[in-house]
C-alpha positions as CSV (number, residue, x, y, z in Angstrom):
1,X,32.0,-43.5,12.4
2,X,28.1,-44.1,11.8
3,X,26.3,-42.4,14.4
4,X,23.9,-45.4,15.9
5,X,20.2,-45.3,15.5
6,X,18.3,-45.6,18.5
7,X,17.0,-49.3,17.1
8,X,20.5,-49.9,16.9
9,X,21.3,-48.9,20.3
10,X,18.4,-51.1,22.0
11,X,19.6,-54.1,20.4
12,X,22.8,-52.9,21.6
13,X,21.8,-53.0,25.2
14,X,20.2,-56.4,25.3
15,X,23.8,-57.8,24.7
16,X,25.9,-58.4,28.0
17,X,28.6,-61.0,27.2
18,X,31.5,-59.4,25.3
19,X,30.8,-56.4,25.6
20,X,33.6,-53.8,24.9
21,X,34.9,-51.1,26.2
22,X,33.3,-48.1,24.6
23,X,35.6,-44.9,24.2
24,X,35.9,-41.6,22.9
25,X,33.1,-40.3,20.6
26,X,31.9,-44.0,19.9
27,X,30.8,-43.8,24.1
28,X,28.8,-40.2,23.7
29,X,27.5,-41.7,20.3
30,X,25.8,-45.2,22.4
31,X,25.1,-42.6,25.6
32,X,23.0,-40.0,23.2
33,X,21.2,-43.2,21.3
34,X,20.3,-44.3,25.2
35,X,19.4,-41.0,26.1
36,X,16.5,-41.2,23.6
37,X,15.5,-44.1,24.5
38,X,15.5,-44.3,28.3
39,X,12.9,-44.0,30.3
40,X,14.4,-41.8,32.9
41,X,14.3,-38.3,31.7
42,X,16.4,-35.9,33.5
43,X,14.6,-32.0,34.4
44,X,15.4,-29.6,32.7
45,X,18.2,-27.4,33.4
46,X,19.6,-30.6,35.9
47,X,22.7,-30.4,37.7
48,X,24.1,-33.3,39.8
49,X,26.6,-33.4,42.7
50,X,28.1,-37.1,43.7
51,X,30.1,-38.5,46.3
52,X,31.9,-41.3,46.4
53,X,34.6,-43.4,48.2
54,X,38.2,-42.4,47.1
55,X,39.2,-45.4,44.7
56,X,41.7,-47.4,45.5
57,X,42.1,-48.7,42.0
58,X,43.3,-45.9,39.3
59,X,42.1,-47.6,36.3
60,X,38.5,-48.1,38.0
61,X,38.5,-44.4,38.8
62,X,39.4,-43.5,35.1
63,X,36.9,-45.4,33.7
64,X,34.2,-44.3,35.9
65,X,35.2,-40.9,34.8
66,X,34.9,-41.7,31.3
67,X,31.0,-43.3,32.2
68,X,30.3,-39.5,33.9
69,X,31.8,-38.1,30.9
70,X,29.6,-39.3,28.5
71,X,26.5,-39.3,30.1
72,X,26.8,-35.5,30.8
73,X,27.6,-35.3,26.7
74,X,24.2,-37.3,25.9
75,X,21.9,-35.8,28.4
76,X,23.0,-32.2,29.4
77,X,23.1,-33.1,33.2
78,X,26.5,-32.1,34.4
79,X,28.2,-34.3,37.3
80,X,30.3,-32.9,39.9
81,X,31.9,-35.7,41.6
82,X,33.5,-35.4,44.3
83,X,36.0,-38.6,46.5
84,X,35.9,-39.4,50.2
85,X,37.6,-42.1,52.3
86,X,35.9,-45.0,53.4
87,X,35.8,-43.5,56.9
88,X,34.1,-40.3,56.1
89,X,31.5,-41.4,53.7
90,X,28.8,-42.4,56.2
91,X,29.3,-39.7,58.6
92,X,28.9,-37.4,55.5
93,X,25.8,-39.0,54.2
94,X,24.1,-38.8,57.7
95,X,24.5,-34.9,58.3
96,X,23.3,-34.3,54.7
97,X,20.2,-36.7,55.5
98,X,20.1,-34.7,58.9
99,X,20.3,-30.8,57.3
100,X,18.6,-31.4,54.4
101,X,21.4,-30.1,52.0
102,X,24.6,-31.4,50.6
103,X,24.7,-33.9,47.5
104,X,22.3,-34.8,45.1
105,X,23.5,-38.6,45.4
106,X,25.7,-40.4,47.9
107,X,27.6,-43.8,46.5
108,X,28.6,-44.8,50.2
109,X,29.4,-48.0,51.8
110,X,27.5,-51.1,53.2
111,X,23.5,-49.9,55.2
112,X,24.3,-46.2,55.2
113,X,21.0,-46.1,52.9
114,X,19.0,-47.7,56.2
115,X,20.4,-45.2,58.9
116,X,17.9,-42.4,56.8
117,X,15.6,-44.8,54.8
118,X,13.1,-41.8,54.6
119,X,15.6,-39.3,53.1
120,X,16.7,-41.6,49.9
121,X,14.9,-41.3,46.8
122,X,11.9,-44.6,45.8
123,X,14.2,-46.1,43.1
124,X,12.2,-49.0,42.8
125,X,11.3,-47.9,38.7
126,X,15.7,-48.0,38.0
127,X,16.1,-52.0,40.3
128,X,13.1,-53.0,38.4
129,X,14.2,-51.7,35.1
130,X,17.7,-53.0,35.8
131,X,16.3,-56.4,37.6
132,X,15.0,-57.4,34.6
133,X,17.3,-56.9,31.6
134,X,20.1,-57.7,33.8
135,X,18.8,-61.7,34.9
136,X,17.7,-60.7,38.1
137,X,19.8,-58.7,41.5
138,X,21.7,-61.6,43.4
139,X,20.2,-61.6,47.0
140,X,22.5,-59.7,48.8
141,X,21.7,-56.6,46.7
142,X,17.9,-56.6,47.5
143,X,18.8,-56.6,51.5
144,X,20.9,-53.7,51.2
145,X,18.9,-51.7,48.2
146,X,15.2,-52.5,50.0
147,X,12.9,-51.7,52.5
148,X,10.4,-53.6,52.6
149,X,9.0,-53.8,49.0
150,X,10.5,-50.4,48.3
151,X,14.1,-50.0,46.7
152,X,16.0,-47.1,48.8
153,X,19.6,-47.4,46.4
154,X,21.0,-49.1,43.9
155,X,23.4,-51.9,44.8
156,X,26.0,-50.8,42.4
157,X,28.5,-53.3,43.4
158,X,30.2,-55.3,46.0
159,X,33.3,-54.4,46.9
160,X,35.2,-58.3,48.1
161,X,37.4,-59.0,50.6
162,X,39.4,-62.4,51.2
163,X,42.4,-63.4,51.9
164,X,45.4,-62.0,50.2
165,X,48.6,-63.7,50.7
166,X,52.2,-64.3,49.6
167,X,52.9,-67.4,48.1
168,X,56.6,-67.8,48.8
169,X,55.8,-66.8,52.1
170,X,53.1,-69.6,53.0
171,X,55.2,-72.3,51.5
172,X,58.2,-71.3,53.9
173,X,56.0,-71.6,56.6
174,X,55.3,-75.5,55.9
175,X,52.1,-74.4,54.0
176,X,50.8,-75.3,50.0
177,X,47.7,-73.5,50.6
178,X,45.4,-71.2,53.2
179,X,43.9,-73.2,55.2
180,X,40.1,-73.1,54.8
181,X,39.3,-74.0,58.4
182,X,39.7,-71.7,61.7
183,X,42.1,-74.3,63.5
184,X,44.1,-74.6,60.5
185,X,44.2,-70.7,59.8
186,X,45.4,-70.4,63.1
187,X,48.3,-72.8,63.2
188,X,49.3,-71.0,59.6
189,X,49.6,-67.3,61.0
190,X,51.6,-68.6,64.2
191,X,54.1,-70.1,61.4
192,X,54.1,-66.4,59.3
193,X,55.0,-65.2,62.6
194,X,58.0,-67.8,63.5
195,X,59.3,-67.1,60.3
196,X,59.0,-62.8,60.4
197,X,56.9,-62.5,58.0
198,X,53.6,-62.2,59.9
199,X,49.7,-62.0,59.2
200,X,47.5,-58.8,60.0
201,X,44.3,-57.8,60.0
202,X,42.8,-54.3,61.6
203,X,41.2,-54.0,65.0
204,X,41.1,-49.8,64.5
205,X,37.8,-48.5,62.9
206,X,38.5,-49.3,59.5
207,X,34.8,-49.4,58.0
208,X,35.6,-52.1,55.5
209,X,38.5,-54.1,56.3
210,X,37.5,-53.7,60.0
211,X,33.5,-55.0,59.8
212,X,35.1,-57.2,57.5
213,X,37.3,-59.1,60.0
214,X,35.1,-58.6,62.7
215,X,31.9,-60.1,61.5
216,X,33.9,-62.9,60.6
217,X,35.4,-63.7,63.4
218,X,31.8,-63.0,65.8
219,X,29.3,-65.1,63.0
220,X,32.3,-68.1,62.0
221,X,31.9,-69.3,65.7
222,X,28.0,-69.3,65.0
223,X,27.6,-66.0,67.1
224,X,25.7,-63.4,66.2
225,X,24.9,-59.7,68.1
226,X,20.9,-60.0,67.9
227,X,18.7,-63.4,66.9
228,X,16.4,-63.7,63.9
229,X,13.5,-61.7,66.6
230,X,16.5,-59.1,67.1
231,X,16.6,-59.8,70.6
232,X,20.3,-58.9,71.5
233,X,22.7,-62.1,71.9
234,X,26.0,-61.0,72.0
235,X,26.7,-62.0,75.2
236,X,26.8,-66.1,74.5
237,X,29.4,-68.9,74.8
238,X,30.2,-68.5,71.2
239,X,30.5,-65.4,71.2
240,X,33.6,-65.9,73.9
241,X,34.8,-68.5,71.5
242,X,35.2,-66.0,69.4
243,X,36.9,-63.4,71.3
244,X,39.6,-66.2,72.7
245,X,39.8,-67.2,69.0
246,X,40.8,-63.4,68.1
247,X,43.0,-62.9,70.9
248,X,45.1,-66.1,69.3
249,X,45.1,-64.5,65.5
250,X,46.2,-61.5,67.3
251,X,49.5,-62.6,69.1
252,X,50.7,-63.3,65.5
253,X,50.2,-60.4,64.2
254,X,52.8,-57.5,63.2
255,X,52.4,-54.7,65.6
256,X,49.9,-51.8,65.4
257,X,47.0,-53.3,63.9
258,X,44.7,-52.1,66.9
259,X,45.2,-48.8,64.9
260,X,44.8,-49.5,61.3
261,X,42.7,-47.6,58.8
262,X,40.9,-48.8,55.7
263,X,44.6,-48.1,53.8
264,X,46.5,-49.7,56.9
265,X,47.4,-52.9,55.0
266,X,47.9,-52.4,51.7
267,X,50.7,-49.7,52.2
268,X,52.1,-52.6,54.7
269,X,51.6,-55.6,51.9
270,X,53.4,-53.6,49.6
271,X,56.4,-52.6,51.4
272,X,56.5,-56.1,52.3
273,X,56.3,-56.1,55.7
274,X,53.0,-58.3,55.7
275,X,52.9,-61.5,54.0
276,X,49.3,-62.2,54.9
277,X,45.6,-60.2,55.3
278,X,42.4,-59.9,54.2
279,X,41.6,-56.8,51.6
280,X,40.0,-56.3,48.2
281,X,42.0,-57.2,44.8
282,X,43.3,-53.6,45.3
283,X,47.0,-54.6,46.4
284,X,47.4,-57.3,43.6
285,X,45.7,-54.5,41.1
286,X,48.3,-51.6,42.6
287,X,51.1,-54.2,42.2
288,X,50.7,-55.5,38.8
289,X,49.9,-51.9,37.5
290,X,53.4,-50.3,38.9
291,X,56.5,-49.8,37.3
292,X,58.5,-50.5,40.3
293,X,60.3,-54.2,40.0
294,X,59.9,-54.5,43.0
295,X,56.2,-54.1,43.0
296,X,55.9,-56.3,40.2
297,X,57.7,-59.3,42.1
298,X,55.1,-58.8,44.8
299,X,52.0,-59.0,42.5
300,X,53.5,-62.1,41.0
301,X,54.6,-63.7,44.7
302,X,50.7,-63.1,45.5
303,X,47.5,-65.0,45.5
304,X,43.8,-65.4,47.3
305,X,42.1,-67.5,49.4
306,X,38.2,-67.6,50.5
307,X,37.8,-66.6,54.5
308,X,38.1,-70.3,56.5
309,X,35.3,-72.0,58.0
310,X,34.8,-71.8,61.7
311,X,32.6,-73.6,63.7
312,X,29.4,-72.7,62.1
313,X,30.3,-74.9,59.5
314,X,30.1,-73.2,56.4
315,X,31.5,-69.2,54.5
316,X,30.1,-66.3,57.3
317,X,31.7,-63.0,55.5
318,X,30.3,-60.2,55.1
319,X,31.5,-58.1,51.8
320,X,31.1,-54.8,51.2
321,X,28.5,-53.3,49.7
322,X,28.5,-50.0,47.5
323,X,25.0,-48.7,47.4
324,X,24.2,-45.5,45.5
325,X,21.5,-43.7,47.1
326,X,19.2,-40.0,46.4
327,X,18.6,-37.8,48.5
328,X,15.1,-36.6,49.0
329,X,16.3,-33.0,48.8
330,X,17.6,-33.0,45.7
331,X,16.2,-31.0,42.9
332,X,16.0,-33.2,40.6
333,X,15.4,-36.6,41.6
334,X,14.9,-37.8,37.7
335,X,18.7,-36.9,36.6
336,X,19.7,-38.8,39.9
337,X,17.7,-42.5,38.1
338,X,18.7,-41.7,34.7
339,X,22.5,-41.8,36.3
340,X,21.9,-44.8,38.2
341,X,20.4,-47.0,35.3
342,X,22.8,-45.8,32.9
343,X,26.0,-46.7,35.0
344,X,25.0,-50.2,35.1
345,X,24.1,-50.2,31.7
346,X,26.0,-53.2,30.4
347,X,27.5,-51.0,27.8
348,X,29.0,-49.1,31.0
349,X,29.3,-51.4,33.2
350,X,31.1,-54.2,31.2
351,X,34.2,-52.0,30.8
352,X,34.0,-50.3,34.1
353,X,34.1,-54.0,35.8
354,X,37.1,-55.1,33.7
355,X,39.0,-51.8,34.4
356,X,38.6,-52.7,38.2
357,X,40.0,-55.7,37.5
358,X,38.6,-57.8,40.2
359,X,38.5,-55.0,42.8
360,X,34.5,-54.7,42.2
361,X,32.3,-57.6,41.7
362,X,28.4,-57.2,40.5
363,X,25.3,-57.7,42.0
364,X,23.2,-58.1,38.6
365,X,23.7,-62.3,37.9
366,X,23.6,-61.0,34.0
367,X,27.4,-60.2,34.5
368,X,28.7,-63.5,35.7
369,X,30.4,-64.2,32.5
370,X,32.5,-60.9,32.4
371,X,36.4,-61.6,31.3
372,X,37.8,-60.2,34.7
373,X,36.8,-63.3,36.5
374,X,38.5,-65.5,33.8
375,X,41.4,-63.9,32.6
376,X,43.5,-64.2,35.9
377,X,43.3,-66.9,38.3
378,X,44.2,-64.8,40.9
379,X,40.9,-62.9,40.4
380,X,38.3,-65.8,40.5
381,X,37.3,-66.2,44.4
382,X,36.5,-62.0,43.8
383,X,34.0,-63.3,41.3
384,X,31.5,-65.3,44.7
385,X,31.5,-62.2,46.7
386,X,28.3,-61.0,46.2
387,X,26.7,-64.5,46.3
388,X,28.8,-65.7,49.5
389,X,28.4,-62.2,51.4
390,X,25.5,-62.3,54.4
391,X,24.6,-58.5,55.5
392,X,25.3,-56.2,58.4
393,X,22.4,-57.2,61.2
394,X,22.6,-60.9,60.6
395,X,20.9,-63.2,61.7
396,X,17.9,-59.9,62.5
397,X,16.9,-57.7,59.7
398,X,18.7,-55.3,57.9
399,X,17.2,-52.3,59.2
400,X,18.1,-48.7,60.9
401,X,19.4,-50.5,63.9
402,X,21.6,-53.1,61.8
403,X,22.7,-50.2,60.7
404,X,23.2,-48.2,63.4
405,X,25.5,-51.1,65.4
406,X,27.6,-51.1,62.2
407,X,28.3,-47.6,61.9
408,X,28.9,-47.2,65.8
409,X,31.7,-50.7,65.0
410,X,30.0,-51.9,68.3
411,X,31.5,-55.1,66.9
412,X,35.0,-54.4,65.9
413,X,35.4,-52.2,69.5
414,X,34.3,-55.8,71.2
415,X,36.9,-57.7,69.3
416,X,39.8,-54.7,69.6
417,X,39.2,-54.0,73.5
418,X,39.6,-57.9,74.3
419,X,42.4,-58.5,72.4
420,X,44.1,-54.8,73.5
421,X,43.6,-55.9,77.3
422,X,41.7,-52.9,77.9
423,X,38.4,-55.6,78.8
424,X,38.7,-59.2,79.6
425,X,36.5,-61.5,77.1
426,X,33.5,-61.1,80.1
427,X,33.8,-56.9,79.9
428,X,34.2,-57.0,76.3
429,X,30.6,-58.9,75.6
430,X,28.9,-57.0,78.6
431,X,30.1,-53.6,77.0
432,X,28.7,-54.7,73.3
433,X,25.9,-55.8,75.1
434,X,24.7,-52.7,76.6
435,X,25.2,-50.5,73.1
436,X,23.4,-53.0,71.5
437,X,20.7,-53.0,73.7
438,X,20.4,-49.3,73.4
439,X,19.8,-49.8,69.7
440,X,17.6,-52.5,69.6
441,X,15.0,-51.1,72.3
């Protein structure tokens, strides 16, 4: 094999569309060439300690491996990575911003970069770089990687969630398709339920799925927890809408869903006990990858569906966001942007997105064309999360206080003590209310 020039290997980089997946010594070879010619030079002697959320997708995990791999090969800089749940990643990041000491770089989940804006890395040289060989960051990925003019992490991609459903299962219940309104959606779960094979979707503190379904529920009845001057306003008519709208979806639903984690559902969708819920590509991706029969039947009985429409009149999701993020303490803050700019490197990134195989979708609009979105149908609506998603703190800013409200679920608590019984709709909103109020002082 010819080892590339670095010419060669800028030319290389410019192309985006049908790109390949580059392995073995052919990946070091492009990752030594780039090395050369980046502008990111790690320090001397750098050593690198990542954490990320625990992938739910082996294929995405092996590949991502492969990306550490050979950029350790072409620049020296080992990378000790290291896998959390969804559920512990923010906690984690916040006592490392707090002490001072833990790892170099955090890849962690939704605003966790706003909750310690001051104690991630200005990586406003890797957006830019990226921004513009890359056709631009969609707009979602500037809320959560800026403050203010400055970028605080790298957007590395968006993690969407919509409905994921059983064909056979819909059909039985008098149904061709999801409905894509609220009424509609509605009527549909009470029928999964006649028929035992019932919807789901967490009320526990699940920090994706959970947000997820909550935010959807509070801003598709046009109700929001704080106005556009983030003046709280979660305790509205809408809002109570809302709640009496959840309360409805939940006397479908199997049993137990008050207590769900982030992995809740999928182990549920593929035992089939659950013939309906909202989730990333990862149960379709786990099904069609098994060996089981079984589990194949179930990837091929399975499709998705955008969230419905509520009374705000059009899509009010939230997806989830995977921002990468340095840590002021680290030692070498140069090794932490060479990492960043050369994972989403379309040469990396290209394969990486296929090998998640809808599970992440990108926040750089130069990687619309990427064969994941095209080569299943059942992967397309994955393909509008980033461009669909609004962010945490809607309609206010996303700030430390957005922030904050989402990683204290001030929402999903709302939503799971109505529907529980432990508040009626009034105690529910007056308790959300007064913890939103102690954040937005």
């Amino acid at each position: 094999m010819t080892t590339p020039t670095r010419r060669s290997a800028l030319k290389g980089l410019a192309g985006v569309a049908g790109a390949g997946a580059l392995v073995g010594s052919g990946m070091t070879e492009w990752a030594k060439a780039w090395a050369q010619a980046s502008p990111f030079k790690p320090e001397a002697g750098a050593a690198l300690n990542l954490m990320r959320w625990r992938r739910f997708v082996v294929a995405e995990d092996e590949q991502f491996n492969k990306i550490v791999a050979a950029f350790t090969a072409a620049t020296g800089v080992r990378v000790t990575v290291t896998s959390e749940s969804f559920d512990d990643m923010q906690p984690k990041a916040s006592v490392a911003a707090n002490t001072g000491t833990g790892p170099d770089l955090f890849w962690s989940l939704y605003s966790t970069p706003h909750l310690f804006p001051n104690r991630c890395v200005d990586v406003s040289d890797v957006a830019d770089y990226l921004g513009k060989k890359y056709g631009g960051w969609v707009p979602v990925a500037e809320a959560y990687g800026k403050l203010g003019n400055k970028w605080i992490a790298i957007p590395a991609a968006i993690n969407g969630g919509y409905i994921n459903y059983r064909i056979s299962q819909i059909k039985a219940a008098g149904f061709n398709e999801v409905p894509q309104t609220t009424a509609g959606f509605l009527e549909l779960c009470k029928a999964l339920k006649a028929k035992n094979t019932p919807a789901g979707f967490p009320l526990g503190r699940a920090s994706g799925d959970g947000n997820s379904y909550a935010y959807w529920l509070l801003w598709s009845h046009n109700a929001a927890q704080v106005d556009e001057n983030s003046k709280v306003i979660i305790r509205s008519p809408e809002t109570e809408a809302a709640l009496n709208y959840s309360k409805a979806l939940y006397d479908t639903f199997i049993q137990g869903t008050a207590a769900w984690n982030d992995a809740s559902n999928n182990r549920l969708f593929l035992s089939g006990e659950l013939g309906l819920t909202a989730n990333g590509i990862s149960i379709y991706a786990a099904a069609n990858a098994s060996n089981d029969p079984k589990q194949k039947e179930i990837a091929a009985d399975m499709d998705h569906a955008y969230w419905p429409i509520g009374p705000a009149g059009k899509p009010t999701e939230i997806q989830l966001c995977f921002p990468m993020m340095a840590m002021t303490y680290t030692k070498f803050p140069n090794a932490c942007k060479a990492f960043m700019a050369y994972m989403l490197e379309a040469e990396q990134f290209n394969p990486w997105l296929e090998a998640a195989a809808g599970y992440l979708t990108h926040t750089l609009n130069a990687f619309d064309n990427n064969p994941v979105w095209t080569k299943d149908p059942k992967n397309k609506v994955f393909r509008d999360a980033s461009k669909r998603s609004l962010v945490a703190g809607h309609r206010g800013k996303l700030d430390e206080k957005a922030a904050t409200a989402m990683a204290d679920f001030i929402v999903v608590d709302m939503f799971a003590s109505f529907c529980t019984g432990r508040e009626s709709a009034a105690g529910a909103m007056q308790l959300a209310e007064r913890q939103l109020q102690r954040i937005y002082r």
